[in-house]
C-alpha positions as CSV (number, residue, x, y, z in Angstrom):
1,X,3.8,-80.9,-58.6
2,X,2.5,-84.1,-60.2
3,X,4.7,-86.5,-57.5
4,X,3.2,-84.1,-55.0
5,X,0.1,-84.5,-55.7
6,X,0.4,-88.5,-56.2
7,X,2.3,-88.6,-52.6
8,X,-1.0,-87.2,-50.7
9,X,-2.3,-90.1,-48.7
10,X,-6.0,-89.3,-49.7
11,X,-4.9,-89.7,-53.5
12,X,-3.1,-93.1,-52.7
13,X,-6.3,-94.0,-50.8
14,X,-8.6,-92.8,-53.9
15,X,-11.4,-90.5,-54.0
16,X,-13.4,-93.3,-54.2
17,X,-12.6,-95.2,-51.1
18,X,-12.9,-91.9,-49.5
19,X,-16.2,-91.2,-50.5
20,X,-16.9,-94.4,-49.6
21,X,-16.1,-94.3,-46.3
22,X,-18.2,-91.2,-46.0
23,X,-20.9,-92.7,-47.5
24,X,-20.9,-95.8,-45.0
25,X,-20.4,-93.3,-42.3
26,X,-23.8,-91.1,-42.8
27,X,-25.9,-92.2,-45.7
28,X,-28.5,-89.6,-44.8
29,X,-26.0,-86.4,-45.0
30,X,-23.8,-88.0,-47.9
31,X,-25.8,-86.2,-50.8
32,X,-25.2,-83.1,-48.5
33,X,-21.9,-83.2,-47.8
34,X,-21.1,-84.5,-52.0
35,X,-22.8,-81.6,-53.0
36,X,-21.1,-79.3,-51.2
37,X,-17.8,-81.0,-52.0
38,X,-18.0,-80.9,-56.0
39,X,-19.7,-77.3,-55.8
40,X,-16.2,-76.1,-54.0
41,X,-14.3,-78.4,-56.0
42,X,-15.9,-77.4,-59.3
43,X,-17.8,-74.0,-58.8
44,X,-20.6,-73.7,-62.1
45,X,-19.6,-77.3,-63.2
46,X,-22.4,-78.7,-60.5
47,X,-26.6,-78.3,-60.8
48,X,-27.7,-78.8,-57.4
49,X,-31.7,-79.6,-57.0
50,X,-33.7,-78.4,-53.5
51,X,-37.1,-79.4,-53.1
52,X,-39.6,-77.7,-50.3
53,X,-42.0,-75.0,-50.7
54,X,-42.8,-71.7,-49.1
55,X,-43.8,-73.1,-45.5
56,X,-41.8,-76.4,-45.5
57,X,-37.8,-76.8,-45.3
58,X,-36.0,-77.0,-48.4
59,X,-34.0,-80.3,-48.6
60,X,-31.3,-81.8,-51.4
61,X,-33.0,-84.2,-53.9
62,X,-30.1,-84.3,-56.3
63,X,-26.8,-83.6,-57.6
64,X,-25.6,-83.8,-60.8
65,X,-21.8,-83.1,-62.4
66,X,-20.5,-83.7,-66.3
67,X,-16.9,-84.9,-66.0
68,X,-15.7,-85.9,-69.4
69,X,-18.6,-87.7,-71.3
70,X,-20.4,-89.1,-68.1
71,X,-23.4,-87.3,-66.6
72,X,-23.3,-88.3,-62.4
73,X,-26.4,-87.7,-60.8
74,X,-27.3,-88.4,-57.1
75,X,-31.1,-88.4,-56.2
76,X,-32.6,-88.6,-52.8
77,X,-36.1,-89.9,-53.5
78,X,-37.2,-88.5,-49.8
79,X,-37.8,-92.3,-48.7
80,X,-35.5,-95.4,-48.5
81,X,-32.0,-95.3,-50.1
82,X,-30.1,-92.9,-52.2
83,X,-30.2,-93.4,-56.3
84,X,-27.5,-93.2,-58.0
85,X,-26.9,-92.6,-62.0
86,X,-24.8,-92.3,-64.8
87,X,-25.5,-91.3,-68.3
88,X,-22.9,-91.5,-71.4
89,X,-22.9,-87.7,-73.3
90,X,-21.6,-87.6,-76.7
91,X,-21.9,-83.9,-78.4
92,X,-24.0,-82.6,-76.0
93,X,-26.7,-85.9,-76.6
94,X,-27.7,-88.4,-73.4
95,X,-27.3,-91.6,-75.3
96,X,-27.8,-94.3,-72.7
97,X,-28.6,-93.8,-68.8
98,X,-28.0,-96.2,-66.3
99,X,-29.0,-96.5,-62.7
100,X,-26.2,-98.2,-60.9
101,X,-25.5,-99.3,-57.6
102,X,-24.3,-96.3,-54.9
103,X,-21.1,-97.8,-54.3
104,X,-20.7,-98.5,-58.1
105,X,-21.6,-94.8,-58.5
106,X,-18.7,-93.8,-56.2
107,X,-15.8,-96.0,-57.7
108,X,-17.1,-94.7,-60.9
109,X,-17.2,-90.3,-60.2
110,X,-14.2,-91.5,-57.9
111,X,-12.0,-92.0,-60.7
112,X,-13.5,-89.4,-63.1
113,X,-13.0,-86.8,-60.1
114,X,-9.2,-88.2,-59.5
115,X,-8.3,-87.5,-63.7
116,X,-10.3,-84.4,-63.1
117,X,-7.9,-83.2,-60.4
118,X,-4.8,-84.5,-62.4
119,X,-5.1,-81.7,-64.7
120,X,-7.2,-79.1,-62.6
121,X,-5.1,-77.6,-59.7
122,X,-8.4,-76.0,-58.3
123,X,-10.3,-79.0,-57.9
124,X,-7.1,-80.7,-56.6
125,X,-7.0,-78.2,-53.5
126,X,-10.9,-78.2,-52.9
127,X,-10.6,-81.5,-53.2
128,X,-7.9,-82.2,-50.3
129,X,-9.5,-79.7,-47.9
130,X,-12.9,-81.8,-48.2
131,X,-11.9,-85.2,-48.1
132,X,-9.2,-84.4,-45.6
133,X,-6.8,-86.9,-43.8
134,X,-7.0,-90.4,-44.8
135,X,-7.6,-93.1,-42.2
């Protein structure tokens, strides 16, 4: 199954590149569209922040996974461009945070996500249905 999986186009490609792409594509929906990715991907394993109020629509400010000892977290301030964070985790303890560059960010949860779906058939398949063909 593992020369499967590294024969998929998308995983030659990288998760990276194409979240990348997407990102370059529609920078406004991206945190939507990420979100909804690594909640398929990884149901439980994703906190997913809305802000609004009773009378006002409720919209994503952030998204934030724990793969290995790195804390990803995705904030859309509301204005200007998306932030973009990672944060070292050893025994449960945030030991250093720091923001980083969007497509930084993505090469960085790109490769976490690929070991991630190395070992995790269900991510894998979510995965693959999300990203979909390469270009």
């Amino acid at each position: 199954m593992s020369d499967e999986f590294e024969q998929q186009e998308w995983v030659k490609l990288g998760v990276a590149a194409a979240l990348s792409r997407q990102y370059g594509e529609d920078q406004r929906n991206f945190l939507e569209m990420l979100a909804d990715m690594l909640s398929s991907a990884m149901p439980g394993e994703v906190e997913i922040k809305r802000r609004g109020g009773l009378f006002s629509k409720k919209t994503l400010q952030s998204v934030t996974i724990v793969l290995g000892d790195q804390r990803y977290t995705m904030e859309d301030p509301g204005y200007g461009s998306l932030h973009a964070s990672r944060t070292k985790i050893v025994r449960g303890i945030a030991l250093k945070t720091e923001a980083m560059e969007v497509p930084d960010w993505l090469e960085s949860l790109g490769a976490s996500l690929e070991e991630k779906m190395r070992v995790s058939s269900t991510a894998r398949e979510a995965l693959s249905r999300l990203l979909g063909p390469p270009i």
